[in-house]
N, C-alpha and C positions, 0 to 999 in steps of 0.2 A: 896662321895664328892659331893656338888652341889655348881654351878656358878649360881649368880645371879647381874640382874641389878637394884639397888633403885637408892638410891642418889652418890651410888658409884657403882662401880664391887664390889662383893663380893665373896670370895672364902671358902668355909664351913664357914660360917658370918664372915671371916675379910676381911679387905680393901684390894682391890688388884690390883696395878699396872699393867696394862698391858704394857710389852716392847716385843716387836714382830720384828721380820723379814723375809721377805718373801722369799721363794725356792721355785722355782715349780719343783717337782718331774719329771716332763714331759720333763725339758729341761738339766737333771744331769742324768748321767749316775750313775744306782742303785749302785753300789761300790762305787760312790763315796760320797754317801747320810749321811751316818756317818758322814766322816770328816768334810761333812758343816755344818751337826748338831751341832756336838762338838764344832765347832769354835763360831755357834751363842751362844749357851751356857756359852764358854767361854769370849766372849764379855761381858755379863753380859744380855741377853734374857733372858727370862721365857717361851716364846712363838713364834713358828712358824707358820708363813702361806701360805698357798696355793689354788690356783686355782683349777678348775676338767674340763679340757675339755670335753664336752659332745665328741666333732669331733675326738678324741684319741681314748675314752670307746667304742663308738659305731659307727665303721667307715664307714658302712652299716645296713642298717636297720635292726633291730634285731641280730645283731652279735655283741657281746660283746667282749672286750676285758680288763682283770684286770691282764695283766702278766709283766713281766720286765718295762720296763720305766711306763708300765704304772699300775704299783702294788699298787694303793693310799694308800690300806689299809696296806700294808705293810712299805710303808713309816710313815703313822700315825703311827703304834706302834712302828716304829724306833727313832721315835720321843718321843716318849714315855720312851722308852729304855733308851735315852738318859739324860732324866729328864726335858722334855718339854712340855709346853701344846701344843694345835693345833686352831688357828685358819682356818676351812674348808671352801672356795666359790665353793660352787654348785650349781650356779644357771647355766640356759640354755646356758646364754651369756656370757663370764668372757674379754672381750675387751684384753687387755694384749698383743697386738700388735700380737698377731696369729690368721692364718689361720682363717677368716669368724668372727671372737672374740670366738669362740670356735663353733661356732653351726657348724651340718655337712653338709657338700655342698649337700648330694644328699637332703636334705627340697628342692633345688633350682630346682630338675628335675619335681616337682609338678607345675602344671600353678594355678597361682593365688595363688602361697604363701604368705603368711606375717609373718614376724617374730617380735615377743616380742610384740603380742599384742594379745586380746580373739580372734583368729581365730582359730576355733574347729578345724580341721585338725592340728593345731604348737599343739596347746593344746594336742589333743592325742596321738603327737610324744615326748613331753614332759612326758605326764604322762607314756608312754610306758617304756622312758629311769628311770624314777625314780622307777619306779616298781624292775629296775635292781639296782640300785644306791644306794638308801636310807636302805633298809636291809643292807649294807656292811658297810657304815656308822653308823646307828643306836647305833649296841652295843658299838662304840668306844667315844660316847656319855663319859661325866667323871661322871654321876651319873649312870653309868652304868658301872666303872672300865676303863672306856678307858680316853682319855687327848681332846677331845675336848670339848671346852669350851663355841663356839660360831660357828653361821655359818651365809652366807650373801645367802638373798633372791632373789637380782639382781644386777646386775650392774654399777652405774651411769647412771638408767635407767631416771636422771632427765634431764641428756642432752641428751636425745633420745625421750622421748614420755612423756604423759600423762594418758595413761591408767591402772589408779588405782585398776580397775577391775581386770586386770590381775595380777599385783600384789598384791591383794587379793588371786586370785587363787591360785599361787605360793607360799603363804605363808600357806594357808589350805590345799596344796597337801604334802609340807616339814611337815606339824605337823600330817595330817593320815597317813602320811610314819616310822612315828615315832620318828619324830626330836623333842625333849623338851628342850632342851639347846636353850638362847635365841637366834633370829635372831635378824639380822642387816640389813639396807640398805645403799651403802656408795655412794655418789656425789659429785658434783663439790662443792666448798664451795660458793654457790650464793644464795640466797634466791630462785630463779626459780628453779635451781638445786633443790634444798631441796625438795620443795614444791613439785616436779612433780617426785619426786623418793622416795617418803616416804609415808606410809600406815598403818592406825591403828592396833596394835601390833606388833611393827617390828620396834627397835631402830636405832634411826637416826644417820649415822655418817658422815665422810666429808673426800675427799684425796685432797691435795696442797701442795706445795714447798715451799712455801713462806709467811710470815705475817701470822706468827701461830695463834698471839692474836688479830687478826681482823676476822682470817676465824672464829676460836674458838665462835668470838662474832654471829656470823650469824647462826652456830649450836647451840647454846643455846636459842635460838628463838624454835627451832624446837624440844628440847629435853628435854623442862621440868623443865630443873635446874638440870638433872641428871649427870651421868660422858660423860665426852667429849673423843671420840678416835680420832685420827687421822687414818684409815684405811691403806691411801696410803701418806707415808710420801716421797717427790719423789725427790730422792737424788741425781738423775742422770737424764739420759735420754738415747733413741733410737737413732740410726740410720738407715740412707736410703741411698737405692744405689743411688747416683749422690751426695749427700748430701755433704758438702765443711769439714767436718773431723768428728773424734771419738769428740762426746760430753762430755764433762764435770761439773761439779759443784766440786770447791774448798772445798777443807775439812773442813777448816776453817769456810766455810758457810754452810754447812750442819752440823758439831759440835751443831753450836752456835745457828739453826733453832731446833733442838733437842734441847736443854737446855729449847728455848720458849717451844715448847711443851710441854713437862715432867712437868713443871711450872703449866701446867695447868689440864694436863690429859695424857690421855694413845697413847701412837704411833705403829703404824707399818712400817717399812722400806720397801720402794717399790724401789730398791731392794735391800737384804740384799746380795745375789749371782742373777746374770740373768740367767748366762747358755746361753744356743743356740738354735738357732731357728734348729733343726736338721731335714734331709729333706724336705720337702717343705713346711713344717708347718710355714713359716714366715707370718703375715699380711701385710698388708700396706692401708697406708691414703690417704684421695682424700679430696684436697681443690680443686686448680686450675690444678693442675697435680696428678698422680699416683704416690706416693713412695714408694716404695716396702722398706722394713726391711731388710736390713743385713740379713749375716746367724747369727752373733755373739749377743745374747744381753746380752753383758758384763753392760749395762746399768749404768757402770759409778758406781758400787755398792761397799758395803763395802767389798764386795770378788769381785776379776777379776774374766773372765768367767772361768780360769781352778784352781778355788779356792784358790788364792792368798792373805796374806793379802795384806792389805792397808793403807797408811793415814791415811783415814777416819777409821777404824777399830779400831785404837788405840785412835782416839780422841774421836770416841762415845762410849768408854770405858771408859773413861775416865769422860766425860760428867752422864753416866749411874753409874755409879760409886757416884754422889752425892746422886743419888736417891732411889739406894739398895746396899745391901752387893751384889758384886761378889763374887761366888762360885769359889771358888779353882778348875780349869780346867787343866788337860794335855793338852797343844795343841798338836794336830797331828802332826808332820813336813809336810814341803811342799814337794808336788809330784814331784819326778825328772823329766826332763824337759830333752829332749834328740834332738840333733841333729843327725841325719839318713844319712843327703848327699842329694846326686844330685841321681836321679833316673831316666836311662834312660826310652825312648818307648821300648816297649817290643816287643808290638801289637797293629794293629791298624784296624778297618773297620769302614768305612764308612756308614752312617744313611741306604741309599736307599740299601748297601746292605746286613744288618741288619735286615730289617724294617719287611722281611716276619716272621727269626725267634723270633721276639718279640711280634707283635703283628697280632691278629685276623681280619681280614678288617669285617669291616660290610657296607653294599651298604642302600641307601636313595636317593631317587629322589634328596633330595634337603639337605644342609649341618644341622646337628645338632650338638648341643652342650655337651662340655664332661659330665656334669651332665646327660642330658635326654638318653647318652649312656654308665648311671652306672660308670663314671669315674667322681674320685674327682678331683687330682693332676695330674703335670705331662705335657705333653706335648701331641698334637695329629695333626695326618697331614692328611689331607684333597687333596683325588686324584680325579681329572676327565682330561676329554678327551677334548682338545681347537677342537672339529670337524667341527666347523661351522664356521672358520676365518682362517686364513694364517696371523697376525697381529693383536698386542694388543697396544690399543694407551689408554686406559685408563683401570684400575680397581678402582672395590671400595667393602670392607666388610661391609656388615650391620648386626648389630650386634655381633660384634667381641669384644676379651678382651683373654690377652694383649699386647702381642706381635707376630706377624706374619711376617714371612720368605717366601716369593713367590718364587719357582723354575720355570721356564721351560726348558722342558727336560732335568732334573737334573742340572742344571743351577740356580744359583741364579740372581734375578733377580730385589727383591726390600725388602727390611724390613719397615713394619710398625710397630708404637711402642705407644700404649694410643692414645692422642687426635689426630695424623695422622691418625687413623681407624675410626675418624668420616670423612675421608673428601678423595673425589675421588683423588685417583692418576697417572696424567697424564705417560703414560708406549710408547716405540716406540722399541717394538720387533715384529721380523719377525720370523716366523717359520714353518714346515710343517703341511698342514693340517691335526688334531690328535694328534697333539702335547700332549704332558703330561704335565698338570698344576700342580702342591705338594704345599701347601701352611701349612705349620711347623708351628702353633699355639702355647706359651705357657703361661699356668696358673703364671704370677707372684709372686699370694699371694692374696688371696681374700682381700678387704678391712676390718677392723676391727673395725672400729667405725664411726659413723652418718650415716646418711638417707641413705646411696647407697648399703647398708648391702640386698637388697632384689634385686639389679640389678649386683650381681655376676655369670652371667653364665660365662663360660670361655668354648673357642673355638670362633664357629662360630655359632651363633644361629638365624641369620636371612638369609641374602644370597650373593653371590659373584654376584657381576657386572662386565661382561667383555664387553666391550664397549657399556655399558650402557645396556645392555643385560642380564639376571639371567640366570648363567649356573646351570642345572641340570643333576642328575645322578652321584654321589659321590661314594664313596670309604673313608670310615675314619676307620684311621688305630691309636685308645688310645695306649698311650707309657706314663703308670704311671713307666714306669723303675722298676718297680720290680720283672724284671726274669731274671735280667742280667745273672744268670747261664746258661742263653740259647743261648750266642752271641756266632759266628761262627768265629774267625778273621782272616779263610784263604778266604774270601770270595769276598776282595779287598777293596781296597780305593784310593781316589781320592782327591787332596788337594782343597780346598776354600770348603769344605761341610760339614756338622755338622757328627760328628764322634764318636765313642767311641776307647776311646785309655789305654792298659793297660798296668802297671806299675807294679814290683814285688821289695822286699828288704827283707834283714833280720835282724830281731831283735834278737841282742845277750841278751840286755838288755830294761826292760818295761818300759817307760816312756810317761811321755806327749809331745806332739810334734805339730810342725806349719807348712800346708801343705803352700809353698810359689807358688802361682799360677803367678807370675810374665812370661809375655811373652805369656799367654796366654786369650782368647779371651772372651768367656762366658758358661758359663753351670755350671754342677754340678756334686761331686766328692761323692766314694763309696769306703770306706775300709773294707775288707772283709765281703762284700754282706750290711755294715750297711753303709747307707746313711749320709754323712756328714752335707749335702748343697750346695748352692747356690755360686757359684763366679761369678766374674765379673769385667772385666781389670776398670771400671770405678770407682772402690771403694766408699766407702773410705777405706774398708776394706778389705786388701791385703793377708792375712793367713787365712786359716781355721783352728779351733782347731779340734785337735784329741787326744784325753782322753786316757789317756794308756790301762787301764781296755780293750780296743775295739782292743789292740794291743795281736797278738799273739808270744810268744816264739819261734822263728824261722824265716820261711819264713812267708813273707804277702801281700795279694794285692791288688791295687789300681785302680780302675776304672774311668777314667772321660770321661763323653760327655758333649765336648765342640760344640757349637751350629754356630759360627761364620767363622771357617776355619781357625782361627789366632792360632798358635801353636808355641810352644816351641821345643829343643830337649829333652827335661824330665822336672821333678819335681825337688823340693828341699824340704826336710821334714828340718825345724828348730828348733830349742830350744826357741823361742822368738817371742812375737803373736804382729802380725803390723796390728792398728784396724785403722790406719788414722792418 
């Protein structure tokens, strides 16, 4: 079979609609990948699409990973299985409100990095990953027997930059890699957009929510008179911790923004399911403040995050429905939904004394950053010795991001949080000379899109002021939480201090369920060793979802370090997901 673009899509030479909806394989747990399939399917799709986080495949330099969540190539031919094409974005950057927009944090332990532009250093970590990437890809090409049809070059690199160079690069590295299916580039629908993220050979398309037949008119400027896609048709939207509730768009008006579309050319649903931002993998934006992303990005999509229909499911079935035969689909029934109870503390220690069996201290005169110390995610805490004062009447971090927790002498004693780590903080403790200073850093979420993408180090990467003085000689003790098999919990605890506290239950029957973190303060929770996410008493998002598939027949259990000291006496696992 061969996909081509002239005046239309064409599919072995007949005309070919494209109706797409997007799933990232990265944020659905692999059981559950069918049943979203089936359903886009059965909506009336022909087409899936997905992102490729490079920061997923290759979480360390040269260390690949293609297993479970992150099986691409097995979701492709699932997709396949299914009777779906594929649209693939492999490009370096894929924005998509995670972690860095996909690049990996350790690019940021290099001094003088730059990303998404010809800087030979990005370039040869580039070409190292595709070296890995593009063979896996290649054969699943559809002139090649496999369903993909198309793949995108970069990003919305036209609201980021203008160097066309580099996307050139990118586009003659994807075709010696052995990509012949055509490329795309997809941007803001603006004329600047267009122009500053499009490059000869490599078709132009456009993502918006709104005023299909006006964006449509500004890609046709850019496209020749060829077919028009909508890339990212954006049905919903994000949420941020602080942010005033779960956002929305009315069925009603995504239906009827679909219909403009389809009128005109081919769409993709951004989102067609979100899924979750699962472990720390969430991004977040920076205008005038830091927003960090939910764990959840149900993203308001034609599936809730634990694949529910919707609304909107039946209306752009219905919509899609003028413009092809629906294929006669079994829908899957929907996943049981299980309320568990109230779960008490089981166990409980405390961070400081924890802190030796998790993590390794490494000593530096002067404080570094978790990148420049081999850590992505996570959290890391920062010890030295107050020897030269009896009294702190001011500190200040330079270069710090994003939230920081000061103890002395196991004492909490101040929280900084974003734009408060630009600016000294007046402090009036007394304490013994040699005091122990702890200052609990954590990674939010790297930023995910515009200019600040190359000023994510997370920690402390310039230096501590203690009254107006640069204390040296550190102790930093990385805590990306991934050994929790190693916590001790006869080891003691102390209340008001960040903790790990475990939870057990059993499951007679598998279902999907809502972890209700009501009454408790901040941090992030682990169901049997797999990392859930991010909570936080500030919502707007008050449940974590927990996928059944992750749930074991029996007993199971539950880990949370909470960062704050504010505790409950247990959990509640619910039947029913409160996004705000």
């Amino acid at each position: 079979m061969k996909f081509e673009i002239r005046d239309q899509f064409y599919l072995d030479g007949s005309p070919f609609q494209i109706i797409s909806g997007a799933i990232h394989y990265f944020r659905v747990v692999p059981a559950c990948w069918r049943d979203r399939l089936e359903k886009l399917l059965a909506m009336g799709c022909n087409t899936v699409e997905t992102y490729i986080p490079w920061n997923l495949h290759e979480p360390k330099k040269g260390a690949f990973c293609f297993e479970g969540m992150a099986d691409v190539e097995g979701f492709i031919r699932l997709a396949q299985e299914v009777g779906l094409y594929v649209i693939v974005r492999p490009s370096p950057y894929i924005c998509a409100e995670w972690e860095l927009g996909g690049l990996p944090a350790w690019l940021l332990a290099e001094e003088g990095m730059r990303l998404r532009v010809s800087y030979p250093p990005f370039l040869a970590h580039v070409a190292d990953y595709y070296r890995e990437l593009l063979p896996r890809l290649a054969p699943l090409q559809i002139h090649r027997g496999g369903p993909v049809i198309l793949m995108q070059l970069e990003n919305e690199y036209g609201s980021y930059g203008t160097d066309r160079g580099y996307l050139a690069w990118l586009r003659d590295q994807l075709r010696a890699g052995g990509v012949s299916v055509p490329l795309i580039t997809s941007d803001g629908a603006s004329e600047e957009c267009l122009a500053g993220g499009t490059v000869e050979g490599v078709w132009p398309t456009c993502n918006f929510g709104s005023q299909a037949r006006e964006r449509f008119q500004i890609l046709e400027k850019f496209n020749g008179g060829g077919p028009l896609l909508c890339t990212e048709l954006w049905i919903g939207w994000f949420d941020a911790w602080g942010g005033d509730g779960h956002i929305t768009t009315a069925p009603e008006e995504t239906a009827a923004e679909l219909d403009r579309v389809l009128a005109r050319g081919s769409v993709n649903f951004y989102m067609f399911q979100g899924g979750t931002n699962f472990g720390f993998m969430n991004g977040s934006n920076y205008s005038d403040r830091l927003t960090p992303d939910v764990t959840s990005y149900d993203y308001d999509g034609v599936l809730t995050e634990d694949g529910r229909l919707t609304e909107k499911y039946w209306r752009c079935r219905a919509v899609i429905s003028r413009y092809r035969e629906i294929p006669e689909v079994r829908l899957p029934p929907p996943a049981r939904r299980v309320d568990y109870g109230f779960l008490p503390v089981r166990e409980r220690v405390d961070l400081f004394a924890a802190l030796e069996d998790l993590s390794e201290p490494v000593e530096s005169v002067w404080p570094r950053s978790m990148e420049r110390l081999g850590q992505s995610y996570g959290y890391i805490l920062y010890r030295a010795a107050l020897d030269t004062q009896e009294r702190m009447t001011r500190i200040r971090l330079l270069g710090a991001n994003d939230r920081a927790q000061i103890f002395v002498e196991q004492k909490p004693a101040a929280t900084l949080y974003d734009r408060e780590l630009l600016e000294e903080r007046p402090m009036d403790l007394a304490f013994p000379r040699g005091a122990e200073l702890d200052i609990l850093v954590e990674n939010m979420g790297r930023v995910n899109f515009g200019p600040l993408l190359e000023n994510q180090r997370k920690g402390i990467d310039g230096a501590v002021l203690v009254n107006g003085r640069a204390r040296h000689g550190w102790r930093h003790y990385p805590l990306p939480l991934d050994n929790l098999d190693r916590l001790d919990f006869s080891r003691g605890w102390r209340a008001g201090l960040p903790a790990f506290y475990r939870f057990s239950f059993f499951a007679e029957e598998i279902g999907d369920t809502f972890l209700d973190f009501s009454g408790w303060g901040k941090g992030c929770a682990f169901l049997n060793g797999f990392h859930l996410g991010r909570f936080w008493e500030i919502g707007p998002q008050r449940r974590l979802y927990i996928p059944g598939p992750l749930l074991r027949q029996g007993e199971n259990e539950l880990i949370l370090f909470e960062t704050e000291g504010r505790t409950g006496p247990g959990l509640v696992l619910r039947d029913e997901p409160e996004l705000g």
